[in-house]
C-alpha positions as CSV (number, residue, x, y, z in Angstrom):
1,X,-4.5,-79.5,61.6
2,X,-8.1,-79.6,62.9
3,X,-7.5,-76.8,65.2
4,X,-6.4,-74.1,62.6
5,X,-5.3,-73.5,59.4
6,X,-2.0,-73.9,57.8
7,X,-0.5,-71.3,55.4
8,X,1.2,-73.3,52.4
9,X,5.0,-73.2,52.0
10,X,5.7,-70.3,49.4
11,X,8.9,-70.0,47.6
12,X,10.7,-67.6,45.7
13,X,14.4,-67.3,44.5
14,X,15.4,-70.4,46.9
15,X,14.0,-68.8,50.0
16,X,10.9,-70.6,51.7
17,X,8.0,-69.6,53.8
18,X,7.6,-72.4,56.7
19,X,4.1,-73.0,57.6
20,X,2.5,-71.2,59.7
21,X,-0.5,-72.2,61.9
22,X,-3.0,-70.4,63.3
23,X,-5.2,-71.5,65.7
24,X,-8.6,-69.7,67.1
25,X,-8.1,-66.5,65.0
26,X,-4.4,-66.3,67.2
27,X,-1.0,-66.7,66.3
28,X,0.7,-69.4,67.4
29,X,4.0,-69.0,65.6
30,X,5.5,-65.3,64.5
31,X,6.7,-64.7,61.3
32,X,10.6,-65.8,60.6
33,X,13.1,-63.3,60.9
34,X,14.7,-63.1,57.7
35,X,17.8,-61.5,55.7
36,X,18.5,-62.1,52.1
37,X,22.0,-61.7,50.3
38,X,22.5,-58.4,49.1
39,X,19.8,-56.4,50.9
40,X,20.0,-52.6,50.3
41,X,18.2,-51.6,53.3
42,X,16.8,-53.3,57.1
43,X,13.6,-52.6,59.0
44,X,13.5,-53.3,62.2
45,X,11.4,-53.6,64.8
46,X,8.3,-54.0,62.2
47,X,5.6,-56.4,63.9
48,X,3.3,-58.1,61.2
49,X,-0.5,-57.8,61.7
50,X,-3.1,-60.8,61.9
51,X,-3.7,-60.5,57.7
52,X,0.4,-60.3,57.2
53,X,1.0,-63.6,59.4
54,X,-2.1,-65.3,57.8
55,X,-0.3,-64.5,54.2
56,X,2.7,-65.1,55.3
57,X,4.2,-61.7,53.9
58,X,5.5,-58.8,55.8
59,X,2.8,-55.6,54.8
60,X,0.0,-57.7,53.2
61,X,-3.0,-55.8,53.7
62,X,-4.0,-53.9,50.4
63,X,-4.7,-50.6,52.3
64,X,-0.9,-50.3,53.2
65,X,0.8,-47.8,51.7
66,X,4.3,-48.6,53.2
């Protein structure tokens, strides 16, 4: 895309990442709301930050101590 960048697919335990593009330092897509099988506890309401959506991971930036 010439107008941002594109965040690879990433994959882990047959769950997938979709791409994710970012266009003039903004977000154009959110994050995908996502629930695994067997999850032992929910967040909600958490709102990813411009590092987490370029990642694509939830709580990416190294200072967090979530």
């Amino acid at each position: 895309m010439s107008h941002g960048t594109l965040i690879n697919e990433l994959s882990a335990d047959n769950y997938t990442i979709p791409q994710i593009s970012l266009q003039a330092g903004r977000m154009t897509e959110k994050l995908p709301e996502v629930l695994l099988p067997n999850l032992k506890i929910v967040f909600c309401g958490t709102a990813a930050g411009n590092r987490s959506a370029a990642s694509g991971a939830y709580y990416a930036q190294p200072g967090n101590r979530f």
